[in-house]
N, C-alpha and C positions, 0 to 999 in steps of 0.2 A: 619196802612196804608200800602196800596199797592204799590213797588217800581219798577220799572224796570227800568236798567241803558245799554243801547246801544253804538255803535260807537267805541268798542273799541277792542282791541285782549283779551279781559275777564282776568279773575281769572282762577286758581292762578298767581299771578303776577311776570312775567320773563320778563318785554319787558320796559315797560318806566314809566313816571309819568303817564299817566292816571290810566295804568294797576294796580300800585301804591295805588292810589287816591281811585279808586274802594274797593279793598281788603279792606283796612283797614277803610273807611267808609261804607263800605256795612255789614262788622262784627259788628259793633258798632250798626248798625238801627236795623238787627237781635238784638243783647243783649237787644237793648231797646224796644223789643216785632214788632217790623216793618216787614212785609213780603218782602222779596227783591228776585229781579229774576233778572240775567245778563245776557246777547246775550256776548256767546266764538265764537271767532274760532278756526275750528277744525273739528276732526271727533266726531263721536256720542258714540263712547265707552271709551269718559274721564269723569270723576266723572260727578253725578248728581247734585251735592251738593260742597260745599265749603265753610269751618268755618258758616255756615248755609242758605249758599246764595243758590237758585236753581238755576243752569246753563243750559243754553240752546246752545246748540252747533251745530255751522252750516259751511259750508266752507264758500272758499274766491278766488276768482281769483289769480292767483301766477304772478301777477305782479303789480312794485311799484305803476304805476299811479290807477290800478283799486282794490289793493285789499282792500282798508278800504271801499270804495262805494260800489264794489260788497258786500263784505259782510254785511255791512249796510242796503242795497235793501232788503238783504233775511231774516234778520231779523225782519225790518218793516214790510214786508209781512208775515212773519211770527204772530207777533205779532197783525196782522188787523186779520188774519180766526183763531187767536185763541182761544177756548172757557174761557179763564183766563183772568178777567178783572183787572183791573189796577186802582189806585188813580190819580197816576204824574210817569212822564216820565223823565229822567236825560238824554239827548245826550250829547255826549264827542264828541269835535273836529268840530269847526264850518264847514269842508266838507260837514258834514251831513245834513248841513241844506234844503239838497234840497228834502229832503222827510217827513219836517215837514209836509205838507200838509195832507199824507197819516195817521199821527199820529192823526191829526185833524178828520181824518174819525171817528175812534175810542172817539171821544172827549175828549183825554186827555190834562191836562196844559202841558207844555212840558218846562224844563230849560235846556237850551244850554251851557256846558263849553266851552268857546271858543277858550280859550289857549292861544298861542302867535303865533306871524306875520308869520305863517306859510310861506306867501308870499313871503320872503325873502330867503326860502332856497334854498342853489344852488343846490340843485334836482330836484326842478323841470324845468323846463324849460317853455318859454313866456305864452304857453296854460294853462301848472298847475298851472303859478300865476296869469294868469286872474280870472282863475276859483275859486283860493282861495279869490280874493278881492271881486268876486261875490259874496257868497260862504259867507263872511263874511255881507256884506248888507241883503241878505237873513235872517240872522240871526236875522238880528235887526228887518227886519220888522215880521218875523212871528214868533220868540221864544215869550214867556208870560214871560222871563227871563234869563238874562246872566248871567254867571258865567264867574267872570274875578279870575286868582290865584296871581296876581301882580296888585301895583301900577298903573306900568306902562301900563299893557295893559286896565285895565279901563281907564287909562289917558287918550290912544291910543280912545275909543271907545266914547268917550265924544268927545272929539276933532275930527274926524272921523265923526259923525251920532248924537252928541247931544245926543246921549243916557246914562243912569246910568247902571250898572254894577253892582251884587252882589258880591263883595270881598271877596271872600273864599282861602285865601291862602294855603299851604299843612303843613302835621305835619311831624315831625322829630321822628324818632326811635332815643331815648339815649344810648348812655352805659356808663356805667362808669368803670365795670371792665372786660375789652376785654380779652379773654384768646391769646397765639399765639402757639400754637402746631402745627394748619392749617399752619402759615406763614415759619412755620421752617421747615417745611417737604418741602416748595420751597425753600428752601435756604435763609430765611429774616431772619433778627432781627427787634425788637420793636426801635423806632425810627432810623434806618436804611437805609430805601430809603424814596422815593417820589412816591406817585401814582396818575395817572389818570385814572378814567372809565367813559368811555363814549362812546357811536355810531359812527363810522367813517364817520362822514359827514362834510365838510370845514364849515360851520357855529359854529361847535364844537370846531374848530383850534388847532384840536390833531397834524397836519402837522408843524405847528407853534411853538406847546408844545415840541415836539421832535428836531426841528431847534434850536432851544432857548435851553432847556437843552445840545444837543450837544456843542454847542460855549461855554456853560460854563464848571467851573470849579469844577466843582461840584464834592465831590467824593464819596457822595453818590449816590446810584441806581436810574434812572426812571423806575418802573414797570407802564405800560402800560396795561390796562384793557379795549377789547371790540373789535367790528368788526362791521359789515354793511352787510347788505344782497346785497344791489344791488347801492355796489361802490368799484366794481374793481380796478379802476383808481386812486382811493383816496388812497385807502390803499396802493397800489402798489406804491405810492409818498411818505407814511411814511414812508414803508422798506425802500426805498430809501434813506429817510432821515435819520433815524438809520444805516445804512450801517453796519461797522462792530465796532461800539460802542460797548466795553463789559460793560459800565454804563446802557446801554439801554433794556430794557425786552419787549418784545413785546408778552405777553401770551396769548390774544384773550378771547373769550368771556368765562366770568364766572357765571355760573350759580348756582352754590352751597353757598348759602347765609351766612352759617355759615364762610366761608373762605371768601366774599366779608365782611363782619362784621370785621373781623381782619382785612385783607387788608387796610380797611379805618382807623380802632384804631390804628396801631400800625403804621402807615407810619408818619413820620418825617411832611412833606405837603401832602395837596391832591392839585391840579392843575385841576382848571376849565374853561372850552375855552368855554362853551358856552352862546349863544348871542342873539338868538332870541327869545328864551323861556319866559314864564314867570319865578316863582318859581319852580325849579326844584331840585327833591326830590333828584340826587346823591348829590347836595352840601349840602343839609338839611341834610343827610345822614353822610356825612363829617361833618357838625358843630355837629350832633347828639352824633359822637363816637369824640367827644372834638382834632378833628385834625385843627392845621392851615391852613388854605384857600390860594392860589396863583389863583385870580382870574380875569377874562376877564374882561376887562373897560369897562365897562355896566351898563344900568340904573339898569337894574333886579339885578343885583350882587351884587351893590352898596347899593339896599334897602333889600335884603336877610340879609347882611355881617354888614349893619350898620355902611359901612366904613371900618372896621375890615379886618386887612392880608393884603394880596399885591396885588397889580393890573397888568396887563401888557395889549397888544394890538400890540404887536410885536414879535422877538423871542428874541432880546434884551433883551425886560421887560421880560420872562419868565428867560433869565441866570441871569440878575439880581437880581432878586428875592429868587431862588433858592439858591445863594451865600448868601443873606442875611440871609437868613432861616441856613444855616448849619453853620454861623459864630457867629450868636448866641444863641445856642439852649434853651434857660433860657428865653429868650426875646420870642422865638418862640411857644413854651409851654403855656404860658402866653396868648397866642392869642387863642391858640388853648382850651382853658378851659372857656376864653369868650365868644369861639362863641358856645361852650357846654350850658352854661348857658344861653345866646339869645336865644337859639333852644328852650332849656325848658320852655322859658315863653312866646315866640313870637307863636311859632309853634308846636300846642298841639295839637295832633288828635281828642280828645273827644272836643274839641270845634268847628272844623271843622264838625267833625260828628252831632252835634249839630247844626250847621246852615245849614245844611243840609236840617234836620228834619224842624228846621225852615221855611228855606225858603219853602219844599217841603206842610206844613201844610199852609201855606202863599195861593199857587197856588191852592190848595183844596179848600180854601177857595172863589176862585174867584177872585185873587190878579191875574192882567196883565197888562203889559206895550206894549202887542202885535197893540193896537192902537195908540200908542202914537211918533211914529218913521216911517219918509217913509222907511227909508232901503237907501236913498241917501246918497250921503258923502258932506260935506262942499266945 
């Protein structure tokens, strides 16, 4: 089968869950003889190729509001005058929905991942969440197929437009035995601090994660992993909020995976703020390398974690959590080897990859629900 997956900043993957999602199911539909091609951004002298994917690499507008659409647009057009036909179509990020039609030219099935309530992030502002709430009805009425990666945003989509939802949650990378040479050449030991990594954006409530660890009493380390391209203001409120903590590490973004592997193995807790998401693969990431959770009071978190680890929704709940973790490390451990073992059997990639294949063999076959939905909301 012929695959191509758009909408997103492509493979190899350095950016988020979709980028994620891609990688390790687009390697898996190669192994199982699938031709797969991904729309990068980018310039044109980065690989052709990737663990057997063909990438096509095109720019993007360098700013927040236009650059997943700009480079989307050029993509699709891309993909309509080009001589390389296609089976099914995968878009990432229900923004894109507004160029299914031109995908229609080509007459491909096309399945929409749609993610989570995008509309809620405070970046964008009144226009970007019109446009996302549009943006999401669009989706309903012209995808042949949703991809929801949580409960709750199927819940969200049912409730919302009456429509069904293909349930494709993400898989977890394991370890079990993390080395730490990477953590010691920063200055870490193996259950020693607490880490967070994530994007500097308040829906993430790293602001929060750093208030809450400050007030406590914590005497192990917060190392702090990540940044934002275009949130000045946000970040400039963490340093703030760190001020001159020497508990607090603020080392910005890491991209060397072998060292984000330890970081997660070897940290005492990881600490998760985010809220709007569906399943998102850092905390899979974290249950993956058997660390305990300190996680956002959330429906997503809540169906990832299974309950499991601590919750918070303040900066309160973050120091008290924190204290709880380091007063009893034997209790803590414990948690962190359950959600090891959840990961392994909730969140396995070759199953994901797998309904994939499914669902994408489903759409070939003339399986849509693109008549069955106005696109209206309840």
């Amino acid at each position: 089968m012929r695959i191509v997956m758009l909408g997103t900043r492509g493979v190899p993957a350095a950016y988020g869950g979709f980028e994620t999602a891609i990688e390790e199911i687009g390697r898996r539909l190669v192994a199982d003889g699938h031709d797969v091609t991904v729309y990068c951004r980018g310039s044109k002298d980065k690989p052709a190729t990737h663990l057997g994917m063909r990438l096509v690499h095109l720019p993007a507008a360098r700013k927040k509001a236009l650059e997943t659409l700009s480079h989307t647009f050029l993509s699709v057009l891309h993909l309509l005058v080009s001589r390389r036909r296609y089976d099914v179509a995968f878009v990432f990020n229900a923004a894109n929905a507004v160029f299914l039609p031109v995908l229609r030219i080509r007459r491909l099935p096309v399945a929409v991942h749609v993610d989570g309530l995008e509309w809620k992030r405070a970046k964008w502002g009144t226009w970007g969440r019109r446009y996302y709430r549009m943006a999401e009805s669009l989706s309903v009425r012209w995808a042949d197929a949703l991809i929801a990666d949580a409960q709750g945003i199927a819940d969200y989509y049912s409730a919302e437009f009456g429509v069904a939802t293909d349930l494709i949650a993400y898989g977890a990378p394991i370890q079990h035995e993390p080395g730490h040479d990477r953590i010691i050449e920063m200055g870490l030991a193996p259950q020693s601090y607490h880490v967070a990594v994530t994007r500097f954006e308040p829906e993430n409530h790293v602001l929060e994660i750093v208030q809450g660890y400050r007030q406590s009493t914590a005497t192990r380390p917060l190392v702090v992993v990540g940044s934002a391209p275009y949130a000045d203001e946000y970040t400039a409120a963490i340093n703030e909020a760190a001020g001159d903590d020497p508990r607090i590490q603020l080392v910005g973004g890491v991209w060397d995976q072998e060292l984000l592997d330890q970081l997660y193995a070897n940290a005492l807790t990881y600490l998760h703020g985010h809220s709007v998401g569906g399943t998102n693969p850092s905390l899979l990431r974290a249950m993956g390398a058997g660390t305990p959770v300190i996680g956002y009071d959330v429906d997503f978190n809540h169906e990832v974690l299974d309950g499991m680890g601590w919750y918070f929704s303040t900066p309160a709940g973050v120091a008290v959590a924190v204290e709880e973790a380091e007063s009893d490390p034997v209790t803590t451990a414990g948690v962190g080897s359950s959600l090891r073992s959840r990961a392994s059997t909730r969140f396995d990639w070759n199953d994901v990859s797998q309904k994939y294949a499914d669902l994408a063999a489903a759409l070939v076959s003339g399986t849509s629900q693109r008549t069955m939905a106005s696109g209206r909301r309840r």
